[in-house]
N, C-alpha and C positions, 0 to 999 in steps of 0.2 A: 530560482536556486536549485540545484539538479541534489538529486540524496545521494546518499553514502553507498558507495558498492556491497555487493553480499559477497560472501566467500565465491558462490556460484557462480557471481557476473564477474568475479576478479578472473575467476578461471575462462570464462567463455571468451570475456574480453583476450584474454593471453592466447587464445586458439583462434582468435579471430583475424590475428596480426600475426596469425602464426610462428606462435613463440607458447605453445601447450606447456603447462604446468601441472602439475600435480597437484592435490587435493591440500598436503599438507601444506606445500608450499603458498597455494593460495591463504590457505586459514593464517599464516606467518605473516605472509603481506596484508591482511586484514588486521592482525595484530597491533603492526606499527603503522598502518597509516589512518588506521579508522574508516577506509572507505574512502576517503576523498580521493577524487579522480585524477588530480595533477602529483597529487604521491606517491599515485598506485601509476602509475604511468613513470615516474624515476624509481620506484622499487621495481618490474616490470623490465625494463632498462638494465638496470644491476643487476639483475636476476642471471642473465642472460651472459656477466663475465666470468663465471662459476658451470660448473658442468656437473654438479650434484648440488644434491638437497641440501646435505648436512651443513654444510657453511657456509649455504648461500643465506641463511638467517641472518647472522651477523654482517654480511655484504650489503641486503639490503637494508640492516638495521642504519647502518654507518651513511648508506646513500640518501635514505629518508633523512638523516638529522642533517647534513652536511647542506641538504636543498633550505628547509628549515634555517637551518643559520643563514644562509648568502639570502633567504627573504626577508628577514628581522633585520640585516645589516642592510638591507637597501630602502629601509624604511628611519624616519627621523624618529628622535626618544620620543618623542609623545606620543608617535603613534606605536613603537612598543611599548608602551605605558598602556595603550589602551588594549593590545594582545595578552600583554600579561595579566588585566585586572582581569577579562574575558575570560581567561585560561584558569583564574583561580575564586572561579562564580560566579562572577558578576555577570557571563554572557552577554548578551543582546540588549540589558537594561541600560538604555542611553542618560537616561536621570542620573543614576548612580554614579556611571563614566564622565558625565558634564561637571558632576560634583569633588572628582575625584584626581582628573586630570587639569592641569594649570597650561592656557597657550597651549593650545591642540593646535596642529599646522594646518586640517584642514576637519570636515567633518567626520564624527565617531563613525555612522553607518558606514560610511565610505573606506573608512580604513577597517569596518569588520572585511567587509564584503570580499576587499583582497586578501587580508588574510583565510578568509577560510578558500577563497581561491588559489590562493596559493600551497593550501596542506598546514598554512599553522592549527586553524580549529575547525571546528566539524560545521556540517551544514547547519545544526543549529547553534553555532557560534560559544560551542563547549568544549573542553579539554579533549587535547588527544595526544596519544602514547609520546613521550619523552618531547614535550614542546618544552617542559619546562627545564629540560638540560639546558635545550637551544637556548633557553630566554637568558639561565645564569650563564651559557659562554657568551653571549652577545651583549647582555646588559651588565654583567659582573654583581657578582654576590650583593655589593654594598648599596649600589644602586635599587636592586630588585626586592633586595630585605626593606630597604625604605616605603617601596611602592607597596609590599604588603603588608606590613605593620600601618601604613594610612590606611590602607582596604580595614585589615583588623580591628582599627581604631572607630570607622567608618561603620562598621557591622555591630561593636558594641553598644555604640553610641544606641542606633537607630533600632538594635535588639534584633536583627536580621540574621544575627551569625547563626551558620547549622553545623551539623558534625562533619559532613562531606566538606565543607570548607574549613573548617579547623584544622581536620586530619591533613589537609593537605595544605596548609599553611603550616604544620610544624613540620610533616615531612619537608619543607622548602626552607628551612631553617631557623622558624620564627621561634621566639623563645621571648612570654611575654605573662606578666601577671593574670590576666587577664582571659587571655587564650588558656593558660593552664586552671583557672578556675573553673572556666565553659566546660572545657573537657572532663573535669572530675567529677560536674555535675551533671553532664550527661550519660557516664560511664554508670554513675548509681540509679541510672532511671532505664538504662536499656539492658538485652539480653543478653548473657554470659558471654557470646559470641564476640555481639560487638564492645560490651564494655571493655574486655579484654588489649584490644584494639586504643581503644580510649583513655585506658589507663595508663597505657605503654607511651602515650601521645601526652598526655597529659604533664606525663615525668619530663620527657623531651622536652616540655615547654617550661620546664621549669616549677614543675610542683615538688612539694616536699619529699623524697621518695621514702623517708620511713614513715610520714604521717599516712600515706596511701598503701603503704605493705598491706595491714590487715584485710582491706576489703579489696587487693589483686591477689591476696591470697584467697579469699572468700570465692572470687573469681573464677580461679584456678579449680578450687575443689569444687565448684559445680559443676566445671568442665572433664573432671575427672583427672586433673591431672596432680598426682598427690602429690607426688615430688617437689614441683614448684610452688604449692601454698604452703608446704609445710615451710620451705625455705624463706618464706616471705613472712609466716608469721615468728620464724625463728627472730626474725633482726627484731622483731619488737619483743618476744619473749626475753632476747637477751639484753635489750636496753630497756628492761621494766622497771626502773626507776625512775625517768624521764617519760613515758608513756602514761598518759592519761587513759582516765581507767574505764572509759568505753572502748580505746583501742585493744586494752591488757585482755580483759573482757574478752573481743570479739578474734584473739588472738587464741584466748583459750579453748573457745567453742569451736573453731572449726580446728584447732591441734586436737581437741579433741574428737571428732567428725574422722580426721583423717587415722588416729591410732584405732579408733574402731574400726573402718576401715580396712584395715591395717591386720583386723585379730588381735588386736592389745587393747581391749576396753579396762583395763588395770590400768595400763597409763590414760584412759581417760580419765578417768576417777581420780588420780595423782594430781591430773592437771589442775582438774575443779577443787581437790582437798588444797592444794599449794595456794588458788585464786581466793581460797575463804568463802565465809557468808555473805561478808559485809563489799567485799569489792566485786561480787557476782552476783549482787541484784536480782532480778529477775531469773537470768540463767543458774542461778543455785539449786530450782528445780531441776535444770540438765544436770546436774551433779551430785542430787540426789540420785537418780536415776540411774545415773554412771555407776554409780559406788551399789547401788544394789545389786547391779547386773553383774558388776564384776564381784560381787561376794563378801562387799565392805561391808558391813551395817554400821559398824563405828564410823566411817564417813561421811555413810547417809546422815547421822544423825548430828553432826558436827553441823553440815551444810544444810542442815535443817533449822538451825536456830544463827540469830543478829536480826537487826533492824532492817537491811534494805531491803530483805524478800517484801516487809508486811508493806515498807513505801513505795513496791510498786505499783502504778496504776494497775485499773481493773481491767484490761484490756482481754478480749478475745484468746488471744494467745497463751498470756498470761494465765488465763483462767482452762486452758486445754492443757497446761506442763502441771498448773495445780493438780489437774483430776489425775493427768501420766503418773505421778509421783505417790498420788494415795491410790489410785489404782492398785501402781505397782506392789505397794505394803501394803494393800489385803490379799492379792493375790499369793506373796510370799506368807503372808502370816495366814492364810484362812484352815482351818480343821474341821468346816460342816460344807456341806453341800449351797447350804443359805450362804455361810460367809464368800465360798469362790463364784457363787451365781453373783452378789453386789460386785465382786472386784471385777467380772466380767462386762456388769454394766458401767461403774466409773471410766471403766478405761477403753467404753465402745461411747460415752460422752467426752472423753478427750478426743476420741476422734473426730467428732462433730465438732466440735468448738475449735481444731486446729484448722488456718487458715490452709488454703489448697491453692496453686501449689505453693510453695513457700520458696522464696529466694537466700532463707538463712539456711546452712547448712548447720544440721545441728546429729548427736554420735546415732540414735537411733528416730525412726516417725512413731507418733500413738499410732498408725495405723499399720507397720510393721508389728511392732509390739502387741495391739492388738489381736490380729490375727495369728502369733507366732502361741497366745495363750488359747486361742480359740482349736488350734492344732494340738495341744499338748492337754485341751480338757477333750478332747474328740468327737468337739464340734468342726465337722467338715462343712456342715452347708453354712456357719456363720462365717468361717476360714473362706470358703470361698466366694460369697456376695464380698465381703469386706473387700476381698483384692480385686475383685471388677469395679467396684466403686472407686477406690485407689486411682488404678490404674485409669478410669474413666474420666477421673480429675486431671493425671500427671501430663503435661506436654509429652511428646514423644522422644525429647531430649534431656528430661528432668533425671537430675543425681538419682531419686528414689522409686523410678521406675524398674532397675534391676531386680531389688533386692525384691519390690512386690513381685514379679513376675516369676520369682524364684518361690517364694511361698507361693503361690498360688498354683504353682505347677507340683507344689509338694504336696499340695489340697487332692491334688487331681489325684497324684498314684497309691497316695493314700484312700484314693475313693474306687481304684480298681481301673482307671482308664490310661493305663502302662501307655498307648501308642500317641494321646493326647499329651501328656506327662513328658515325654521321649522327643514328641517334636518341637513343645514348648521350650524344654531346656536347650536342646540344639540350635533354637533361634538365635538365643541369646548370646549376646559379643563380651564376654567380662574379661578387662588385663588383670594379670597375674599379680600387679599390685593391689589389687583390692579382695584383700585374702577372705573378709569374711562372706563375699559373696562367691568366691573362689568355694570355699569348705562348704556351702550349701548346695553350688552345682553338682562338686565332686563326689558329697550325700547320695542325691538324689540321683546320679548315673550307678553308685554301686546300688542306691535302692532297686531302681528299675532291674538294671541284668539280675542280683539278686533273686526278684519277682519269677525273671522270665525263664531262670534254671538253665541258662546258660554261663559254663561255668568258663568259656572262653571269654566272651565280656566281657562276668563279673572279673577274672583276673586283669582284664586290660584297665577297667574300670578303677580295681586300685591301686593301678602302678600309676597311673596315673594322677593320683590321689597324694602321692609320697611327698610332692614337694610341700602341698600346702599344710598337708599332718606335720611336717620337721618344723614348718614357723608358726603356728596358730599357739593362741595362749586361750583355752575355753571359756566362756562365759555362761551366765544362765540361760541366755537365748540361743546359745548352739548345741542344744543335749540334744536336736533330735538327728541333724547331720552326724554329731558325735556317735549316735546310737545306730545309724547306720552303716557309719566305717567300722565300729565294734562288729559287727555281723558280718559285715565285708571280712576284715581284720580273721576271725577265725575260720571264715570258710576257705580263706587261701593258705590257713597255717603259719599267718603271720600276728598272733596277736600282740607279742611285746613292743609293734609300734606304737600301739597305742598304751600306753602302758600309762606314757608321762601324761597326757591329755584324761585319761579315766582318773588317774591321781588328784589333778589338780580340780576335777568335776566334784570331786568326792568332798575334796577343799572348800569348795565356794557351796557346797548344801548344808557343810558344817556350818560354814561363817554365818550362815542363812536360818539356820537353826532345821534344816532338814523344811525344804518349803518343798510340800507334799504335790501341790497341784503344779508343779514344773517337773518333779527331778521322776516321777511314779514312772510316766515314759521311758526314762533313761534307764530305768529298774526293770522297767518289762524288755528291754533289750537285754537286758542282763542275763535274763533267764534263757531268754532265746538262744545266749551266749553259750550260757552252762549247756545246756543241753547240746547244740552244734559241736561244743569241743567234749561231750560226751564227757564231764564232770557235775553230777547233781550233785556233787556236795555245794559250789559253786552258784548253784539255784535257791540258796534256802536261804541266807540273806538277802537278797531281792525279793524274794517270795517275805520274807518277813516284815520287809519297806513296806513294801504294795497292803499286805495287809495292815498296816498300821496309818497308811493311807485312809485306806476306804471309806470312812466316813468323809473324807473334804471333798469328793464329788464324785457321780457318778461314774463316771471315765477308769476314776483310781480304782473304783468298786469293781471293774468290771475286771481289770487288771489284776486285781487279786485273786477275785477268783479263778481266772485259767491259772494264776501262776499254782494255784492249789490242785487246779485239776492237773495239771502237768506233775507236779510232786506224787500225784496217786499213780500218775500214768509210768512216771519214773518209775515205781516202787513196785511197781508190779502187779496194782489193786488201781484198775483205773474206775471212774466212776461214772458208765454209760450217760445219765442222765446228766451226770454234773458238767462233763465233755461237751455234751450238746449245749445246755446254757451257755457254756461257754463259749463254745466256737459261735452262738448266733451275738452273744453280745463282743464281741470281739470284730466281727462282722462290722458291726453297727457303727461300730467308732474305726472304724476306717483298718481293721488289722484282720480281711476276713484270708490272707495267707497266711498269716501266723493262726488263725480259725483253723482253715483246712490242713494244717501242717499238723496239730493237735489232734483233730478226729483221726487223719489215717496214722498218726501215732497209735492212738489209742484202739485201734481197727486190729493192730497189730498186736495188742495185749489181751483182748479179752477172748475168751475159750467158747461163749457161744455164737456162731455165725451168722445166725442172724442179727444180733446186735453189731458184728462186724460189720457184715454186710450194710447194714443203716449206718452206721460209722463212717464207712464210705463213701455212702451216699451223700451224706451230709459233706464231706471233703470235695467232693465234686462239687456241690451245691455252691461252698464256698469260696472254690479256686477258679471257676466260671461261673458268675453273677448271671451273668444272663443265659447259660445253657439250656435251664427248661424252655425261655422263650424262643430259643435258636435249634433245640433238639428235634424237631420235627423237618427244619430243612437240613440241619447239620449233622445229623445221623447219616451210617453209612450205610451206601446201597449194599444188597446181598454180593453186589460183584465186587468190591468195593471190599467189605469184608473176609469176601475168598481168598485177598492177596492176599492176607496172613492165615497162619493154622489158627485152631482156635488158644492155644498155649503161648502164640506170638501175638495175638491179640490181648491175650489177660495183660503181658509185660507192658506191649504199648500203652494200653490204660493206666498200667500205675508209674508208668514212665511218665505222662505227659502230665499226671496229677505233683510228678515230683519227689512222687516216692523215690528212695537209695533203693541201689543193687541188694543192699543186706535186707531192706525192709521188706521189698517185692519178693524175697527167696523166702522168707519166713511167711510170708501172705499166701503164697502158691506153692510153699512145701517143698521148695527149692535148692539148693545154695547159690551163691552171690555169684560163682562165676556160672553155671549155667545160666542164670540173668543175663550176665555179660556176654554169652555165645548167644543168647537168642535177640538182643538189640544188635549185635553185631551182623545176625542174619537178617532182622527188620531193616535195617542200613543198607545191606547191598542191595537188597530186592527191590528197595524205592528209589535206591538212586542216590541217596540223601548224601553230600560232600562234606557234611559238619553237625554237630548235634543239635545246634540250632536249627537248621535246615531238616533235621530228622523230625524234631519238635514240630516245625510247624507244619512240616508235611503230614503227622498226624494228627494234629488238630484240626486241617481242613479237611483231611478223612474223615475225623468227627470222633476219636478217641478225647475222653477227657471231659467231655461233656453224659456220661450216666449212662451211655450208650450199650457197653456191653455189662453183661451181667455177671460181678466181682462176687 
């Protein structure tokens, strides 16, 4: 028995008969004939009535079926009986065919043999591209549906049915109890991909199509696509009094999956407060949850009490939403250091006891949630093992692989590695419907330009940003993105975008009763705020959270005091030593730019120079982490140095530290526009075409790292 052609032999074959084709058109003819050689020799043939490519596909498509049919009609019903059971599985198994066909006119092998000599089936006596049109114009519908409803009956019976024959038994228009059973239960056993596929097969054959919504919606939103699960769990949400109440249930959980989502963790909360205690069982924990996040406590507590939570089993899972949930409410409620160190541990044992990866979509993971408090008490190294573990777990096509990858790249720029940070986020592919991992990207690009003092970026950075600012509705796990479009927001003189979203922040720490170890972040933005729009009055409320913080954990402590050192620095009495505490514990918990942002603040207020001069130094220290280690190859040579005066050299310095024109002119006894004329002159001499480009041309000069003496 000779094998199937390659794309390659179709072509040679055609040059060899001299009748050269092209590549595409070969891979076409490969297409519909599957290789067999007497198909590929009448596609081949037709090829040759056409004198372009583009319609010769459809030429030979027409030529291959038309040989296909005049073979099947010159063949008795039996032995299309035994093409078609061949063509829809059965292949080569003569047992099955002897059992299956009545009065065969002569022997099965013998009538495979022809047919795959003829181009009906492949060399191993399997399906090939559109036999089965051929089979319904030759055998007619009613005939061919009979011959596989016996196959189907046949496969039952003996337990042989697979999905590859199923799917293409309803594709062929079978429509049977049975086959729609097989199908529903293979869709809940296989990967989002193909259940997908199996579900859609399964309805075709006649399954219930609203008993199957919720879990093609389930489907849908692991394949990311919201739009379609929402719509699917809509028909059960709106026939919820006919829905039994694992569907109402699994209808709620992933409506709610997709409003979060979505940026409306309020209507998740709505979803689980509408489903109750008693009909959300188990998932009442997800509704605690909801309802915290979005700033309910009266909900939480509603779906905190009935009977079902305590009947459910003790299950794994069950026992990982328990700890999510009391996690969650110490972490909100904690006021000592003890109490947020225990919720930090509950909710790093939710982690462990939540099954990996999980196939239920549910509004957020413990292990997002974990690491987003791990971020907001300013532990970075717990923030970041947690999302290599994560992600170490997730398939590479898992729903909750984004959102990890998004913290953990916010771990990163929060740790000082801007360029690690920068190509992480750019990997990643997120549509514009999934707004809460949208509003973390779009965080985390103005964090970065931000950092990097390019104020071209940062602008692109949040025009960019505008769409998903106009639909988001904040929750308590978006204060640190929120706190970074704030910053964004006033360095471009935009901040009444943000107006509505700081409102409704302010909203849910109320409803929350002011939960210290979440919102202190958001208050240390604040201040950074007041002072970027050069309003301390602005600063003293935040400055008066943070202190009221301070005891619920270190982080908050450390927060409060720069916001104090900053208050003195405002005010025109900075307090050298206090400055420095400051900017090293700031450092520490992942904020050592806003560190160096406060020393050469404060470099800038105080009258004896030598403590400036330290002040500086310390800013340096801060705003290049590894400078001391790099200053001995990263310093400039003395030729190197000559390119600028020594007066164009001071500006570069406090240019690439990030210093303002006002600040540098007040540092070197200046005014702001002579600053101005002397980077303008640092600009043409190197060439530099953008101010980014000026930056980093002198950072690889080696300004910025301690180098010259301020």
């Amino acid at each position: 028995m000779q094998a199937a052609l390659t794309k390659t032999e179709i072509a040679s074959h055609a040059a060899s008969l001299g009748r050269p084709i092209s590549g595409a058109l070969a891979a076409a003819i490969l297409a519909v004939t599957g290789g067999c050689r007497s198909t590929v020799e009448v596609a081949l043939d037709a090829a040759q009535k056409v004198s372009a490519d583009v319609p010769v596909t459809k030429i030979v498509g027409d030529a291959v079926r038309a040989h296909q049919v005049d073979a099947l009609r010159s063949m008795a019903d039996s032995e299309q009986t035994v093409v078609a059971l061949a063509h829809f599985g059965v292949g080569a198994d003569l047992d099955v065919i002897a059992d299956l066909v009545e009065s065969p006119t002569r022997d099965a092998a013998s009538i495979l043999d022809d047919a795959i000599a003829a181009g009906l089936l492949s060399p191993a006596a399997a399906a090939l591209p559109d036999t089965d049109r051929a089979l319904t114009d030759v055998m007619g519908s009613r005939r061919l549906t009979a011959v596989l409803t016996r196959l189907l009956e046949y496969r039952c019976k003996t337990d042989t049915l697979d999905d590859v024959t199923a799917v293409k038994l309803v594709r062929a228009g079978i429509r049977h109890p049975e086959l729609a059973t097989f199908l529903q239960h293979a869709a809940g056993a296989a990967a989002p991909e193909s259940a997908v596929v199996l579900y859609d097969c399964a309805v075709d054959a006649g399954a219930d199509r609203r008993a199957l919504a919720a879990a093609r919606g389930e489907t849908a939103a692991l394949l990311g696509d919201l739009a379609s699960a929402q719509r699917l769990c809509d028909t059960v949400l709106e026939d919820f009094e006919s829905a039994d109440e694992l569907e109402l249930r699994s209808a709620v959980r992933i409506s709610a999956f997709i409003a979060a989502e979505s940026g409306m963790t309020s209507r998740s909360a709505d979803l689980f407060t509408w489903l109750g205690a008693d009909r959300a069982g188990a998932d009442a924990h997800l509704g605690v949850a909801a309802c915290l996040i979005a700033g309910d406590r009266s909900g939480a507590d509603a779906l905190s009490t009935g009977n079902a939570r305590s009947a459910a089993p003790p299950t794994s899972s069950g026992a990982a939403l328990t700890l999510l949930t009391d996690g969650l409410r110490q972490s909100i409620d904690a006021t000592s250091t003890a109490q947020t160190t225990a919720a930090a541990n509950t909710l790093m044992r939710s982690v462990s006891l939540s099954p990996s990866p999980s196939r239920l979509v549910t509004p957020d993971s413990p292990a997002a949630i974990a690491i987003l408090f791990a971020l907001h008490s300013g532990d970075l190294s717990r923030a970041e093992s947690l999302s290599a573990a994560a992600l170490a777990a997730l398939p590479l096509r898992h729903h909750q692989r984004q959102r990890i990858a998004l913290l953990q790249s916010w771990a990163t720029m929060l740790a000082g590695d801007l360029a690690a940070a920068h190509s992480r986020v750019e990997a990643l592919r997120i549509p514009s419907s999934h707004s809460r991992d949208q509003l973390f990207l779009h965080g985390i690009r103005v964090g970065l330009a931000r950092r990097s003092g390019d104020s071209g970026s940062l602008l692109k950075a949040w025009d960019d940003a505008h769409d998903v600012i106009s639909r988001y509705s904040v929750d308590l796990l978006s204060l640190l993105p929120l706190g970074e479009l704030w910053l964004g927001a006033v360095r471009v003189g935009q901040p009444e975008r943000l107006s509505h979203l700081l409102d409704r922040a302010d909203a849910i720490g109320a409803g929350l009763d002011e939960p210290h170890a979440w919102t202190s972040a958001l208050h240390w933005y604040g201040v950074q705020a007041a002072i970027l729009a050069e309003r301390p009055a602005d600063l003293v409320p935040h400055a008066r959270a943070l202190a009221e913080a301070a005891e619920s954990n270190h982080y908050s402590a450390a927060l409060a005091a720069a916001g104090r050192a900053w208050l003195g620095v405002l005010q025109g009495r900075p307090d050298v030593a206090e400055v420095e505490t400051a900017g090293h514990s700031l450092a520490r918990f992942g904020h050592s730019w806003d560190g160096a942002r406060l020393a050469s603040e404060a470099a800038l207020r105080v009258e004896d120079t030598r403590a400036a001069t330290a002040l500086l130094g310390l800013a340096r220290s801060l705003r290049q982490p590894t400078a001391a280690a790099a200053s001995e190859t990263a310093a400039p040579s003395s030729e190197t140095k000559g390119s600028l005066s020594a007066r164009e050299a001071e500006v570069a310095e406090l240019l690439v530290l990030g210093v303002t024109y006002r600040e540098a002119g007040a540092r070197l006894y200046i005014s702001a526009k002579t600053v101005e004329h002397h980077v303008a002159r640092i600009r043409r001499r190197l060439g530099a075409g953008s101010r980014s480009e000026l930056l980093s041309m002198l950072r690889a000069m080696g300004y910025g790292t301690g180098s010259v003496d301020l």
